[in-house]
N, C-alpha and C positions, 0 to 999 in steps of 0.2 A: 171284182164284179164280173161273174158271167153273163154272154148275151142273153144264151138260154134258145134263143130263135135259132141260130144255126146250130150248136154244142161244138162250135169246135174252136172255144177258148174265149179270152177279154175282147171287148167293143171298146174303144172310147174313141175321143174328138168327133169328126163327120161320120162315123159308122155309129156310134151310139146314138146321135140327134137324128137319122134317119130311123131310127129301129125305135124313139120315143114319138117321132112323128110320123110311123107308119100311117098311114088312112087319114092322117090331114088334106083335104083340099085347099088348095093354095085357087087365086090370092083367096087371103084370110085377115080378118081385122086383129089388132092385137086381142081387144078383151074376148072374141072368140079363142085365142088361140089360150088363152090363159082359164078358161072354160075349162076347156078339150082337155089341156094340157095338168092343170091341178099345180102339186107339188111337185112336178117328177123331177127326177136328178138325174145329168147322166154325167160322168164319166168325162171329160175334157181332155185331159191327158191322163198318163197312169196314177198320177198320186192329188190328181184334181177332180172335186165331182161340184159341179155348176147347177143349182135352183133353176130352171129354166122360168118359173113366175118371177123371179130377181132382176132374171134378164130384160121378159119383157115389160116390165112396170120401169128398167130403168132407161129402156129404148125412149127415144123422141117418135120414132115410127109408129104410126097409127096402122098401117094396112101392110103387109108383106105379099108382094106378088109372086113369088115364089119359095120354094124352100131355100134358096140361095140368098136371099135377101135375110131370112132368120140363120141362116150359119153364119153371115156376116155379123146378123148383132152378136149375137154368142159371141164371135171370134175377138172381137171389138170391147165384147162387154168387162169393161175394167169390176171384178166381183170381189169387195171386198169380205165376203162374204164364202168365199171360195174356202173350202174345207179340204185335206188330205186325207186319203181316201183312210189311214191308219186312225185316222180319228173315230171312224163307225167302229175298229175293231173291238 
């Protein structure tokens, strides 16, 4: 997956969740952010791409006060659901 926003090569873990949550204003409630946010996928590690609506429907957190409180759940979020990126090819 390219970022496409710089071109100069793959995003994933904390630089693809900032580059899918660009122009988020934090704090933000989850169902806002699941709004905003759609289906998007990003990137986790190189051969993991994380639903971020997965994530936050499987959070306990209602409100994230920052964007560091949603890298936490991502980071946290056990994603059964978690696909290898070879699986899109």
């Amino acid at each position: 997956m390219r970022s496409g926003h710089l071109g100069i090569g793959e995003s994933f873990g904390v630089v693809d969740l900032a580059f899918a949550t660009d122009g988020v204003a934090f704090p933000a409630h989850k169902q806002e952010l699941i709004e905003r946010l759609g289906n998007r996928k990003i990137s986790w590690t190189r051969n993991t791409v994380v639903n971020l609506r997965d994530v936050l429907q499987s959070t306990s957190s209602e409100r994230f006060e920052s964007f560091s409180d949603l890298l936490a759940a991502v980071a946290h979020h056990e994603d059964r659901g978690a696909r290898k990126i070879t699986e899109f090819v």
